[in-house]
ZASE-644044 format. One record per atom (N, C-alpha, C): residue in one letter; x, y, z. Coordinates in steps of 0.1 Angstrom, whole numbers, padded with zeros to 4 digits, always signed. Layout:
BEGIN
AXYZ ...
end
This chain:
BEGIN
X+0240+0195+0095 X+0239+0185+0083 X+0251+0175+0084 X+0248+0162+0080 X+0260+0151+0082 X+0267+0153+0070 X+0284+0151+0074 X+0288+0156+0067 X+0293+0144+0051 X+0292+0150+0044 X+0293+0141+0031 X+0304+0145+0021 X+0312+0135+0018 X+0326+0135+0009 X+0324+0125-0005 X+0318+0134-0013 X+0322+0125-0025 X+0331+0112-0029 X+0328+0106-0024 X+0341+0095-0029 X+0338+0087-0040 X+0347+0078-0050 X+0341+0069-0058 X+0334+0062-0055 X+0326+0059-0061 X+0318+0047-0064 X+0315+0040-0072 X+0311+0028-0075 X+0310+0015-0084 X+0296+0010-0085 X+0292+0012-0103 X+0277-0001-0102 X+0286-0010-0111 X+0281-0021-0110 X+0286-0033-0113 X+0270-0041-0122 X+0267-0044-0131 X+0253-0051-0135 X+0256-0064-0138 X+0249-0070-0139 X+0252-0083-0141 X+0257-0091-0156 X+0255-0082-0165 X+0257-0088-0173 X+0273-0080-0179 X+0283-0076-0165 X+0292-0069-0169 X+0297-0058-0165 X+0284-0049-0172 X+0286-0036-0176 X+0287-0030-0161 X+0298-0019-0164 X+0304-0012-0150 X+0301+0005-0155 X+0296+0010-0143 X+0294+0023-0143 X+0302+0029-0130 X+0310+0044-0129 X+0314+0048-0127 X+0308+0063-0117 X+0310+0066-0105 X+0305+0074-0102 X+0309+0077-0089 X+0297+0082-0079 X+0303+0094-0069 X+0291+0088-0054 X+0303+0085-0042 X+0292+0075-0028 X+0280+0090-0027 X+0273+0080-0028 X+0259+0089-0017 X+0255+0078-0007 X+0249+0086+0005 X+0242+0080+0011 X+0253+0072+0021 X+0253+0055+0025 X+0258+0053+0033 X+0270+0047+0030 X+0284+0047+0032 X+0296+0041+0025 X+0298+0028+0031 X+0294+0021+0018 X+0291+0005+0019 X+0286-0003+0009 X+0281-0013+0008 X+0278-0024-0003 X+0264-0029-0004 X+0257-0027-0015 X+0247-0030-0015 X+0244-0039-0029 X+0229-0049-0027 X+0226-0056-0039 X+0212-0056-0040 X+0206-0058-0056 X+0195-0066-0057 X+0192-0061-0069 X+0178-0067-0074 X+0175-0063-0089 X+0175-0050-0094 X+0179-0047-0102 X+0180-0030-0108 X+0169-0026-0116 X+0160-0013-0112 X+0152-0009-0117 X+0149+0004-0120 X+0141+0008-0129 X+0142+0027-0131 X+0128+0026-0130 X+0124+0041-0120 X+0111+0046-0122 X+0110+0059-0130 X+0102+0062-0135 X+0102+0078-0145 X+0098+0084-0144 X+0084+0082-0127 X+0082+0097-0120 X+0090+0111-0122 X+0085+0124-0123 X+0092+0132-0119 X+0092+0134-0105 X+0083+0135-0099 X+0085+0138-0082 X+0084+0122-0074 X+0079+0123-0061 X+0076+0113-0052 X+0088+0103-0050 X+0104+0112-0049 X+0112+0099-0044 X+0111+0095-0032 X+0105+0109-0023 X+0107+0101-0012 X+0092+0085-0006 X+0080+0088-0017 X+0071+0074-0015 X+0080+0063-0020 X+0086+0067-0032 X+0093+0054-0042 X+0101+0047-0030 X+0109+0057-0021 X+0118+0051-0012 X+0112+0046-0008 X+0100+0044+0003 X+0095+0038+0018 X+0086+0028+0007 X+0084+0028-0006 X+0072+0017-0012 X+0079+0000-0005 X+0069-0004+0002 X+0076-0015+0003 X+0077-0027-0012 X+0067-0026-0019 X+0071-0032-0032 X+0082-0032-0037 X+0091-0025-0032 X+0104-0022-0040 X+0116-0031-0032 X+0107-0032-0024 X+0120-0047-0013 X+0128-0052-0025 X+0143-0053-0018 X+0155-0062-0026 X+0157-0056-0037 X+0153-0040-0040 X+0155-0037-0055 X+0167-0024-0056 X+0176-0020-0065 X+0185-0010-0066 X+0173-0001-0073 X+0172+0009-0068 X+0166+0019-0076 X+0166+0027-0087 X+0168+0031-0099 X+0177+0041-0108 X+0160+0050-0113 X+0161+0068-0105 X+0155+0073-0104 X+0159+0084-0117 X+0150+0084-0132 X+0151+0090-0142 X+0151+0102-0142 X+0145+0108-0133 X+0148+0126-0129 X+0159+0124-0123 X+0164+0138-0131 X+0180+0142-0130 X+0182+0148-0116 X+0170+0148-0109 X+0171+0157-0095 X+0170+0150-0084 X+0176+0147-0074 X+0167+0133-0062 X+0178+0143-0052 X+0165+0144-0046 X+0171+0154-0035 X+0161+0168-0028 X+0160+0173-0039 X+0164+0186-0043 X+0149+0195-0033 X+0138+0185-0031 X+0133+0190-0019 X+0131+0187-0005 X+0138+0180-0001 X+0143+0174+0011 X+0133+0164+0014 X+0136+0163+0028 X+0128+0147+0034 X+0120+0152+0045 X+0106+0150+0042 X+0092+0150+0055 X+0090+0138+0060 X+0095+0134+0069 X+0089+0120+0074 X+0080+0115+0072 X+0067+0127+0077 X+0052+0125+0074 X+0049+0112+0057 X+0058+0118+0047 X+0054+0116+0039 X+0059+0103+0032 X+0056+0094+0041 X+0065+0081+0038 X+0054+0070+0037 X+0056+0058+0029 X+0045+0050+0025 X+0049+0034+0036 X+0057+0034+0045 X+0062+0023+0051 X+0073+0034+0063 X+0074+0021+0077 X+0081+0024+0088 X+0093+0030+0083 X+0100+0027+0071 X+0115+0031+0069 X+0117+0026+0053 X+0129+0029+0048 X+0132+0030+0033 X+0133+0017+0029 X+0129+0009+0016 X+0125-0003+0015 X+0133-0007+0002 X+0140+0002-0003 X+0151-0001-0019 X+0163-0008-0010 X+0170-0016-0017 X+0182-0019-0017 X+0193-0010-0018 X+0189-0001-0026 X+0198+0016-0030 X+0198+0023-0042 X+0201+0031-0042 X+0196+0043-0052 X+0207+0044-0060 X+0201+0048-0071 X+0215+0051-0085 X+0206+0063-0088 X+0213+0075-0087 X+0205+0088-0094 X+0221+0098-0102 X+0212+0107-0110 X+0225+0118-0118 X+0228+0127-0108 X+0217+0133-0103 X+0225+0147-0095 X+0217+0146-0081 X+0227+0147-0073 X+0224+0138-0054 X+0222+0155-0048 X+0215+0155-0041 X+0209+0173-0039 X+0206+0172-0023 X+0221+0173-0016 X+0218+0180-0006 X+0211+0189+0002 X+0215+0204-0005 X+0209+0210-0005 X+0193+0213-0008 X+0181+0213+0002 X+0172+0215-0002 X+0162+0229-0002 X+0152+0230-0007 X+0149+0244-0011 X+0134+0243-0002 X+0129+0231+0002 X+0113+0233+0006 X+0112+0237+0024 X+0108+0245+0024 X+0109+0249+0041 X+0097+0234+0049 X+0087+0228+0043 X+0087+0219+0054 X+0093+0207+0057 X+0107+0206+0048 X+0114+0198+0046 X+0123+0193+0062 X+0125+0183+0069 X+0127+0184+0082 X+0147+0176+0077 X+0145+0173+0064 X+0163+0171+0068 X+0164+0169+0051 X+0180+0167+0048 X+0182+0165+0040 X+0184+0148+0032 X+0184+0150+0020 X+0182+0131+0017 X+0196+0125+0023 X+0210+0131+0023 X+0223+0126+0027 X+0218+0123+0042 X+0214+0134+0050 X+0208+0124+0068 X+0197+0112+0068 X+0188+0117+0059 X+0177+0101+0053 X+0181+0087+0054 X+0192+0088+0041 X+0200+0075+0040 X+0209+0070+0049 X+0217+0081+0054 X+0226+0077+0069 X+0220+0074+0078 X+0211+0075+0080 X+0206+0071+0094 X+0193+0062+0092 X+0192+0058+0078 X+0182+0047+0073 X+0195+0036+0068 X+0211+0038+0066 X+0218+0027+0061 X+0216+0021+0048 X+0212+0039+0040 X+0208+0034+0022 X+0226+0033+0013 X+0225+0025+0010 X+0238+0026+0000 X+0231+0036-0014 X+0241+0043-0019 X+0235+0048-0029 X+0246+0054-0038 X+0248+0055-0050 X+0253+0062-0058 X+0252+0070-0071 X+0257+0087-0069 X+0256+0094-0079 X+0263+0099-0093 X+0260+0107-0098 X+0269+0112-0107 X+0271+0100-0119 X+0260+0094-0119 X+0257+0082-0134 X+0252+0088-0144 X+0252+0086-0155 X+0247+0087-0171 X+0233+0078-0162 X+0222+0084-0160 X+0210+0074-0158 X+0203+0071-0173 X+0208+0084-0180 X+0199+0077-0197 X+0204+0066-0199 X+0222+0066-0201 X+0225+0054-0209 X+0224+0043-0201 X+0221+0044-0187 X+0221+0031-0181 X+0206+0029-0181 X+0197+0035-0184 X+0181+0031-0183 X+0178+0024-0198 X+0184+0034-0206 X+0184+0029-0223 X+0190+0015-0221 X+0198+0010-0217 X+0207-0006-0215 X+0200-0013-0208 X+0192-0008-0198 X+0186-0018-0188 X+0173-0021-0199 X+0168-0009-0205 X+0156-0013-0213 X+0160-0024-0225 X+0169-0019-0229 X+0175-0031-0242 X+0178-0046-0233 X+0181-0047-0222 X+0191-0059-0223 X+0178-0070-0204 X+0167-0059-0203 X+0163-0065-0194 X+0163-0062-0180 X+0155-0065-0172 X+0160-0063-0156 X+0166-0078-0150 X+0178-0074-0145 X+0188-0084-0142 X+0195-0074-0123 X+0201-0087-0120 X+0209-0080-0109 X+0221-0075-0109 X+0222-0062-0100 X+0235-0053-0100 X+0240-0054-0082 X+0250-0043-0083 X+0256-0043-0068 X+0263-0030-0073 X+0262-0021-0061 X+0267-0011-0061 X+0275-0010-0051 X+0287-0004-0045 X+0299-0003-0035 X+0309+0013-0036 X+0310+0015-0022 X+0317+0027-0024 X+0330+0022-0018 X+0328+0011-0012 X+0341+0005-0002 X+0352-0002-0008 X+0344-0014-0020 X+0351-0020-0028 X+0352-0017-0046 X+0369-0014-0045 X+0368-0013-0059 X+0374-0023-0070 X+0376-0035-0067 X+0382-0046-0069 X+0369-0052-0076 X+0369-0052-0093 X+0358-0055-0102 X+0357-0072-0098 X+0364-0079-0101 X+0362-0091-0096 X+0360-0099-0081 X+0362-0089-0071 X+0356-0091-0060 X+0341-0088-0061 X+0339-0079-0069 X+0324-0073-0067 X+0313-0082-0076 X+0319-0090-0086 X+0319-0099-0094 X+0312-0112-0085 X+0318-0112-0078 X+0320-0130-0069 X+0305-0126-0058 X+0309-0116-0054 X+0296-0110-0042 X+0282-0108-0052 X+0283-0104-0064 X+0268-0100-0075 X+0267-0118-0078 X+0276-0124-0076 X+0271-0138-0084 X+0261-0148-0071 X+0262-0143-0061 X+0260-0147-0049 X+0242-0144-0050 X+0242-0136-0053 X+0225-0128-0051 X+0213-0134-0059 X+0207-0145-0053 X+0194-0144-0062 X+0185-0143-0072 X+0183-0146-0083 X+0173-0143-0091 X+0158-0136-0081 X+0154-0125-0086 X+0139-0122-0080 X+0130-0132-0080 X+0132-0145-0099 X+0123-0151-0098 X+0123-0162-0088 X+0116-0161-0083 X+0114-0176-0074 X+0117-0171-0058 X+0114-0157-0058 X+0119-0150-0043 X+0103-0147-0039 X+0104-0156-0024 X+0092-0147-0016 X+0095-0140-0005 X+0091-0124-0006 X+0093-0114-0003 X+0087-0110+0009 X+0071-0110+0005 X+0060-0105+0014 X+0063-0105+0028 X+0062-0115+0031 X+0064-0120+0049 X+0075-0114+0054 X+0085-0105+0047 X+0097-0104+0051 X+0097-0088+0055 X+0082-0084+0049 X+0079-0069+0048 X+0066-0063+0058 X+0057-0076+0060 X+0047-0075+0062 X+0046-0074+0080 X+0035-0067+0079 X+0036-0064+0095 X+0040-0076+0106 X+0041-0078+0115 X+0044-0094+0126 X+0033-0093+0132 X+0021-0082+0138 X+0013-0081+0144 X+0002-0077+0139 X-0012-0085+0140 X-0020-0077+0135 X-0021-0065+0145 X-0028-0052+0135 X-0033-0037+0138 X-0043-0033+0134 X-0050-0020+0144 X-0059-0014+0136 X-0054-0001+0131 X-0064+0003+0124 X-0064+0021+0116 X-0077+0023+0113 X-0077+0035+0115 X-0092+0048+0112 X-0098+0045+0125 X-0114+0048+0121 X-0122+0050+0131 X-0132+0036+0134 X-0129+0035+0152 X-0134+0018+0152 X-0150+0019+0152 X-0156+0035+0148 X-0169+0037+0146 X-0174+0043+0131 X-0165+0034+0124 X-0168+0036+0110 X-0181+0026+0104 X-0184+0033+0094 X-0202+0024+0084 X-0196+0012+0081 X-0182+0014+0078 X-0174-0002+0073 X-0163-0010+0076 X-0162-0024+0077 X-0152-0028+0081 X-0146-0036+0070 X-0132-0037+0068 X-0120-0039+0060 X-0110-0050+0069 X-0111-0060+0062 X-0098-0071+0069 X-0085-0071+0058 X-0079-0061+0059 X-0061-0065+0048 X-0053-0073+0050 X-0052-0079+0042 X-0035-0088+0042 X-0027-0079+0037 X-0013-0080+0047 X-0008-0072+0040 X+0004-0079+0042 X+0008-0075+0019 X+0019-0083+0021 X+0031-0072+0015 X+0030-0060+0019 X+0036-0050+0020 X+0031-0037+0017 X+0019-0032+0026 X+0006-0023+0017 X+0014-0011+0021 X+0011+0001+0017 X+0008+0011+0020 X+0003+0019+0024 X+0005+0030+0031 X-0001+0038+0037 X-0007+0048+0035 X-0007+0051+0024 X-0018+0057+0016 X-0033+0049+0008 X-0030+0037+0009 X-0038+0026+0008 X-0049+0030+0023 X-0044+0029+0033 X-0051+0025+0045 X-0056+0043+0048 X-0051+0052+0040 X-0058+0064+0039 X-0067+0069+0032 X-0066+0058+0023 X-0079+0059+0010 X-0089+0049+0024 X-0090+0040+0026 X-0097+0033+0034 X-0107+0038+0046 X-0095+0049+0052 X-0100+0060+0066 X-0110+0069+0057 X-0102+0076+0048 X-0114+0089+0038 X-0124+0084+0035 X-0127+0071+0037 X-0148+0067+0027 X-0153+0058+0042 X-0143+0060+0050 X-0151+0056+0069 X-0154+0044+0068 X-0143+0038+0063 X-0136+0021+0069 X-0127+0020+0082 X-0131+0014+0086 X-0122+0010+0098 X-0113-0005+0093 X-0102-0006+0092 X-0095-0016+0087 X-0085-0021+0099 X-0083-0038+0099 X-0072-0044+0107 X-0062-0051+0093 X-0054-0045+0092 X-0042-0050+0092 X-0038-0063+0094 X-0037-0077+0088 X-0031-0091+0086 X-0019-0087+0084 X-0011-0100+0090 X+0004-0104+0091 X+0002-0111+0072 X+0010-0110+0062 X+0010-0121+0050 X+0001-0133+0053 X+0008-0139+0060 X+0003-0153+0066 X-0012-0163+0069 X-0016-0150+0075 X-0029-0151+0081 X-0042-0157+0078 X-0044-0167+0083 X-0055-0176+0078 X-0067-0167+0070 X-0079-0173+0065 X-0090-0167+0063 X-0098-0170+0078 X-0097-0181+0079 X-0105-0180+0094 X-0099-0172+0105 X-0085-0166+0104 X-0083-0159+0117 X-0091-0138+0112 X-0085-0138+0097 X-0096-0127+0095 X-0105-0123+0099 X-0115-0138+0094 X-0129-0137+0098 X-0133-0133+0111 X-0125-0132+0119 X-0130-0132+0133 X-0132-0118+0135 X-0126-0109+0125 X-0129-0094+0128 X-0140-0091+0121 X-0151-0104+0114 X-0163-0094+0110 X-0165-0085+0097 X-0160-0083+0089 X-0151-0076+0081 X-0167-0072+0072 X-0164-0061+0062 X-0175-0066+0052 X-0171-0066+0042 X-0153-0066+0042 X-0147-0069+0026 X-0137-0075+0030 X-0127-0078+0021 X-0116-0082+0022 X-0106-0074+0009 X-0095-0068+0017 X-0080-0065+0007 X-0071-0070+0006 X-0067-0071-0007 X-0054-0078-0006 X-0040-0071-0015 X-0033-0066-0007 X-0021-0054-0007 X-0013-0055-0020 X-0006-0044-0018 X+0005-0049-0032 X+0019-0053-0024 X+0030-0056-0029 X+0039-0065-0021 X+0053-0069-0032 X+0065-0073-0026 X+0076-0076-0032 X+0074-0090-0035 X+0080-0095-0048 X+0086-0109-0050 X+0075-0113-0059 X+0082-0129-0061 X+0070-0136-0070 X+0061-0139-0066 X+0049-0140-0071 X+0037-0142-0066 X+0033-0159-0070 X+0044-0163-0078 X+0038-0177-0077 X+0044-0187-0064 X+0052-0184-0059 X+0058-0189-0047 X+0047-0187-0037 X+0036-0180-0038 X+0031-0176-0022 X+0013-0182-0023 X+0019-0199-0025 X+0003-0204-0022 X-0004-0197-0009 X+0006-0195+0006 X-0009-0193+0013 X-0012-0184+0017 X-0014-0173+0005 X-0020-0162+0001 X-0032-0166-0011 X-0025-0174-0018 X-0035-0177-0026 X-0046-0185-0020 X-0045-0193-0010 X-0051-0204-0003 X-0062-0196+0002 X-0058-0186+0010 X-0064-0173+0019 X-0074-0170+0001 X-0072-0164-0007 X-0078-0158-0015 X-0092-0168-0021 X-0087-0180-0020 X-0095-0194-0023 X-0109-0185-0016 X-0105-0193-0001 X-0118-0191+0008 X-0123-0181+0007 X-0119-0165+0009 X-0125-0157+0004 X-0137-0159-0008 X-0135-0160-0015 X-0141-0165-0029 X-0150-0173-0022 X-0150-0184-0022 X-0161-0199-0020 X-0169-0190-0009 X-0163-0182+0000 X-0175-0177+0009 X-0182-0163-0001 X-0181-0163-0010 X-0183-0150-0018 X-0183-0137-0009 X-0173-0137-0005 X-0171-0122-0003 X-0165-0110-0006 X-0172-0098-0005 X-0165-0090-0014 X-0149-0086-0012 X-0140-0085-0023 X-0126-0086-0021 X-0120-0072-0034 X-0109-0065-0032 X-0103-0060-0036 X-0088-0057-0033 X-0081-0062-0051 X-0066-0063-0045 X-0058-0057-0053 X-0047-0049-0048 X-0038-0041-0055 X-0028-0047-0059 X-0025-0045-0074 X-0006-0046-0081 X-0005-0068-0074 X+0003-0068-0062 X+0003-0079-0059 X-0010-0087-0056 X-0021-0078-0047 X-0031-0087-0049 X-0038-0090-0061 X-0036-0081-0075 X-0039-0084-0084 X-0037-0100-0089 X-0022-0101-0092 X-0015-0114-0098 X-0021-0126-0085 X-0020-0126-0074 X-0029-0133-0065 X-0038-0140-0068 X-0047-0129-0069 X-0062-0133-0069 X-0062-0140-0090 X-0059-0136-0097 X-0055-0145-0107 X-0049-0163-0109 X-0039-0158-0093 X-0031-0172-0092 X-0043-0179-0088 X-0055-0168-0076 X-0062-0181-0073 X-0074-0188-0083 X-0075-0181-0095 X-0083-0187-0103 X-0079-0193-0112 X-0070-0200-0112 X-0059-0207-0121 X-0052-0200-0133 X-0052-0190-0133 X-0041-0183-0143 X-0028-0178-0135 X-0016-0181-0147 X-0002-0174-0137 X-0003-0168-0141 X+0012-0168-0137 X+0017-0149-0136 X+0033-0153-0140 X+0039-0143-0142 X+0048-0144-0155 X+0061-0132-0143 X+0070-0134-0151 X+0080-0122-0147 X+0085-0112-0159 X+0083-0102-0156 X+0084-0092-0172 X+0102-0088-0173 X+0099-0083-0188 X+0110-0081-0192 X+0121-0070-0187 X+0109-0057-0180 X+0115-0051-0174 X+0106-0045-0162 X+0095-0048-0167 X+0084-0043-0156 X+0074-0025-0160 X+0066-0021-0155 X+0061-0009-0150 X+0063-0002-0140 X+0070+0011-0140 X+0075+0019-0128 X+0072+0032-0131 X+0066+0038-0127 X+0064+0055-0132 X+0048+0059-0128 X+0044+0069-0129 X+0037+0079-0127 X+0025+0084-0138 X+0031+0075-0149 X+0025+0083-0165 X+0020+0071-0168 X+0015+0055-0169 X+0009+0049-0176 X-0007+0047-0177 X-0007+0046-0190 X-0019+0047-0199 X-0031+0034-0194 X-0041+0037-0191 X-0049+0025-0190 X-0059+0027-0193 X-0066+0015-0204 X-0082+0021-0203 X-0092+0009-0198 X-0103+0013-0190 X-0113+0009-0186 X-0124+0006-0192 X-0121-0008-0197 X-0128-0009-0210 X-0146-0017-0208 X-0146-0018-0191 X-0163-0017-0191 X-0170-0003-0188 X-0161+0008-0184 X-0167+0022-0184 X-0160+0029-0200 X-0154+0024-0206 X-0149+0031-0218 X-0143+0046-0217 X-0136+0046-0205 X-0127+0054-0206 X-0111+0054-0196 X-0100+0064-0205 X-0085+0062-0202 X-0084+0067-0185 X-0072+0063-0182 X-0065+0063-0167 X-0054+0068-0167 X-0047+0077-0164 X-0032+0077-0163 X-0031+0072-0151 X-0020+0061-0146 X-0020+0056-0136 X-0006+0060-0132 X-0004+0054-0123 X+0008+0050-0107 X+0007+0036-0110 X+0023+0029-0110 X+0025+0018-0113 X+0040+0014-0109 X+0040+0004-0098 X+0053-0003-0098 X+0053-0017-0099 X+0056-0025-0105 X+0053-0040-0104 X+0064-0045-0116 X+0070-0058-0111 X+0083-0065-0122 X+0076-0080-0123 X+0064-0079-0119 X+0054-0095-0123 X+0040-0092-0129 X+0033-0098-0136 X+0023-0095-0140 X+0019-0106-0144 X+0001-0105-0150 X-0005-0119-0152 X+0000-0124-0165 X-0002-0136-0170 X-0002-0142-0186 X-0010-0134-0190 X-0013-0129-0197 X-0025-0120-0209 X-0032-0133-0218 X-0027-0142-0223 X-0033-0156-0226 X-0043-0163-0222 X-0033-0166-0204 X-0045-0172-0198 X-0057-0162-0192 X-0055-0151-0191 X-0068-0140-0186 X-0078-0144-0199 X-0067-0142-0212 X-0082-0142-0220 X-0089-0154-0221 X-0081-0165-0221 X-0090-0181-0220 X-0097-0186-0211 X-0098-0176-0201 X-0101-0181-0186 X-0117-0180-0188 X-0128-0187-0178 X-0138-0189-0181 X-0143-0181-0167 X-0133-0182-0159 X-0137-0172-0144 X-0135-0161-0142 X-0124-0152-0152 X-0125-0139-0145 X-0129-0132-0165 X-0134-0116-0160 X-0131-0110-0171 X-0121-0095-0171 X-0116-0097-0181 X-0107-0081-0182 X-0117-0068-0181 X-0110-0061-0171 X-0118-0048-0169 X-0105-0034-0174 X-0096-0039-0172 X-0085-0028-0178 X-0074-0034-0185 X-0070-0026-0196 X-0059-0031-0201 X-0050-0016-0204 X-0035-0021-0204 X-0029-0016-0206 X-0025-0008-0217 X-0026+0009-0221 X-0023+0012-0234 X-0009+0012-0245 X-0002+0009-0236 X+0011+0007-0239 X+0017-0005-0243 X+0017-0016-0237 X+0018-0028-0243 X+0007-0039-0244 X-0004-0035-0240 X-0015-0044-0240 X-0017-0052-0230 X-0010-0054-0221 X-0010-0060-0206 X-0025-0059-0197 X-0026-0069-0189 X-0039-0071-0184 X-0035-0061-0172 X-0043-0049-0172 X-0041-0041-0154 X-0054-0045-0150 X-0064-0051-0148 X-0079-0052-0142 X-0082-0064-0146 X-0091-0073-0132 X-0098-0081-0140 X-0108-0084-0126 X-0122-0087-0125 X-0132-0092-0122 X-0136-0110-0119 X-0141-0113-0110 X-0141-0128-0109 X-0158-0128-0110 X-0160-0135-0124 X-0179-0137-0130 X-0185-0143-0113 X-0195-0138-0112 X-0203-0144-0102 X-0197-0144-0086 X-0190-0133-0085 X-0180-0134-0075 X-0179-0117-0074 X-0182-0111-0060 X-0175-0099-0062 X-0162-0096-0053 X-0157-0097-0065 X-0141-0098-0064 X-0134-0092-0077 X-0125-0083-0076 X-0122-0073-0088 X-0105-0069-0083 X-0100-0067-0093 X-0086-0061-0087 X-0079-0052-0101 X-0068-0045-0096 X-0061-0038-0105 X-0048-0037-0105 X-0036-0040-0115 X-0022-0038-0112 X-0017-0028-0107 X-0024-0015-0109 X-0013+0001-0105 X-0019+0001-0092 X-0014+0016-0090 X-0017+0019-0078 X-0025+0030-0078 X-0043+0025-0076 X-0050+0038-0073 X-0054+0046-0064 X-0044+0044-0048 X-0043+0054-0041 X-0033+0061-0045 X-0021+0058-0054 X-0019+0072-0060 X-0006+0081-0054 X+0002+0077-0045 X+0011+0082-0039 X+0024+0079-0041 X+0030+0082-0048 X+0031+0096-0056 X+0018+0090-0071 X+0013+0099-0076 X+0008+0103-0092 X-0003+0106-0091 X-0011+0104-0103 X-0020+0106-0106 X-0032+0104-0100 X-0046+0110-0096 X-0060+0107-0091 X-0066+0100-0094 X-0067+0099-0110 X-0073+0094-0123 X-0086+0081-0114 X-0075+0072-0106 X-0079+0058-0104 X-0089+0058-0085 X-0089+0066-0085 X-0092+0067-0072 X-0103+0062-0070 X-0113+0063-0078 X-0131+0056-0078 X-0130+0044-0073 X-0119+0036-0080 X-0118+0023-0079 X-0122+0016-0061 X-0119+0027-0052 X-0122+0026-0040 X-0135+0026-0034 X-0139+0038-0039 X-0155+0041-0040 X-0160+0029-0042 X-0161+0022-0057 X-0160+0011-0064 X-0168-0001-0055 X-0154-0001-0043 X-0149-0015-0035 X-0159-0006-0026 X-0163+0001-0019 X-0173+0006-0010 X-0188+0001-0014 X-0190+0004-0028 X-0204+0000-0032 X-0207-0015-0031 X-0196-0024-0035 X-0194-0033-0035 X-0198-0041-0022 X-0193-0037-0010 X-0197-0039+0001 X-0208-0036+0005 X-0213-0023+0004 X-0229-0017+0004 X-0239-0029-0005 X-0235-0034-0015 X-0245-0042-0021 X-0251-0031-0032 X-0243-0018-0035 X-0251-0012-0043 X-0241-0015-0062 X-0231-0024-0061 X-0228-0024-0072 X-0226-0040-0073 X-0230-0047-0085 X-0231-0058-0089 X-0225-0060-0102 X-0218-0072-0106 X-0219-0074-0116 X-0222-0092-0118 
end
């Protein structure tokens, strides 16, 4: 095991406030927007989610650690947070197919991370006061040096992320003798996405973000996805450009969390940056053309206007959010094209949403219309 020495460490947030604690992970400096998820398990998908590009993580279970690290079980090539703020950092692990511990994870992934925080009162403050950017350091303890370096960093709003996540090459996955074919953009998908895809015998290629509609089309496809992904989504016309033609050729389309906000942008409704966002394992959604609830999987710090969804004359709401009323689903009239904010392959949470796929199968089959 690599060896690990508690040393100080420093969060620094933006609007000040300084928290106090103990290095994990790699000793060094890290930045980006601060956010808490409130799963109880699945740190190690949270880690590799690429949605979480440029973000500090603060994980609300008191335990991150505590059953070690399976490679297998990662949702991206490598860890995709900025770095981790957790209470209790758990080298030691208890699960025998565990192949190392999270202190070798981060060292040899280059995660900055720090433990031994109050994560209530800093989740309680982040919920009161917003998501804003922090910087955490085990190296520097000089508050106004760390000051001058947090002032340096970006707003999320107005950051495009995707391309920065997104494969360079197109690829394939599953079987190249599957009943269906799947053309993804991917502007930071998942891997349990493209395993929901293999399980109903799609054969999928993989897009670079970028990627024209006419270079897709050349694979034939008999749907189109469009991934979930880091950053603003109103910065990334040629995604939405791509989502255009899709549509005017009416073809069937299905898009997650970012392709959600997308495929909105492409029918003239924006998209907004929230106050603090949806992160967790437990939100409520109901499906209000089948009339019934969802516990979903949810990471996302953008979402659509709820305004313009309802004024809009081209798409309609198919889920909304139980908790704050937020648009999670919406449908494009005369178009099959449908999408949803969470995440219904589900890695880490709940099943609940999984049809949604089936769904996008029939859809292609021609056996579901609306």
């Amino acid at each position: 095991m690599t060896n690990y020495t508690k040393l100080p460490a420093i969060l620094l947030l933006a609007d000040g406030t300084v928290f106090y604690g103990k290095a994990a992970g790699k000793i060094g400096t890290t930045t980006g927007e601060i956010c808490f998820n409130t799963g109880m398990t699945g740190y190690q998908e949270i880690f590799t989610d690429p949605s979480y590009f440029g973000q500090i993580m603060v994980t609300t279970n008191s335990h991150i650690g505590n059953y070690g690290i399976q490679r297998e079980e990662i949702e991206s090539d490598s860890i995709k947070i900025a770095g981790l703020v957790c209470k209790n950092y758990n080298i030691v692990y208890s699960r025998k197919q565990a192949t190392e511990s999270i202190q070798d994870y981060f060292q040899n992934d280059n995660l900055v991370a720090i433990s031994d925080i109050d994560t209530r009162a800093l989740v309680r403050h982040i919920r009161d006061k917003g998501a804003m950017n922090a910087i955490i350091s085990s190296e520097i303890t000089d508050i106004d040096e760390l000051k001058q370096k947090l002032a340096e960093v970006p707003s999320m709003e107005g950051l495009e992320l995707s391309s920065k996540v997104s494969t360079k090459e197109p690829y394939f996955y599953g079987n190249p003798e599957a009943a269906l074919k799947v053309a993804a953009l991917d502007l930071g998908i998942k891997k349990n996405i493209l395993r929901s895809f293999e399980n109903r015998d799609i054969y999928v290629q993989v897009f670079p973000a970028k990627t024209t509609f006419a270079e897709m089309e050349k694979f034939s496809p008999d749907g189109y996805f469009i991934s979930n992904g880091p950053g603003d989504p109103s910065v990334m016309p040629y995604a939405v450009e791509t989502i255009k033609e899709i549509l005017t050729e009416d073809k069937p389309l299905f898009g997650i969390c970012l392709g959600h906000q997308l495929l909105a942008e492409a029918n003239g409704i924006g998209t907004m940056k929230m106050f603090n966002g949806h992160r967790g394992l437990n939100h409520p959604v109901k499906n209000i053309i089948k009339d019934h609830c969802e516990v979903t999987s949810q990471n996302h710090g953008f979402g659509v206007i709820p305004d313009e969804v309802r004024s809009s004359d081209k798409v309609e709401i198919t889920h909304v959010n139980l908790n704050d009323k937020s648009i999670e689903g919406i449908r494009v009239k005369g178009k099959k094209a449908f999408s949803v904010q969470y995440h219904p392959e589900s890695s880490p949470g709940p099943h609940d949403s999984r049809y949604l796929f089936d769904d996008f199968v029939n859809v292609m089959k021609g056996e579901l219309v609306w």
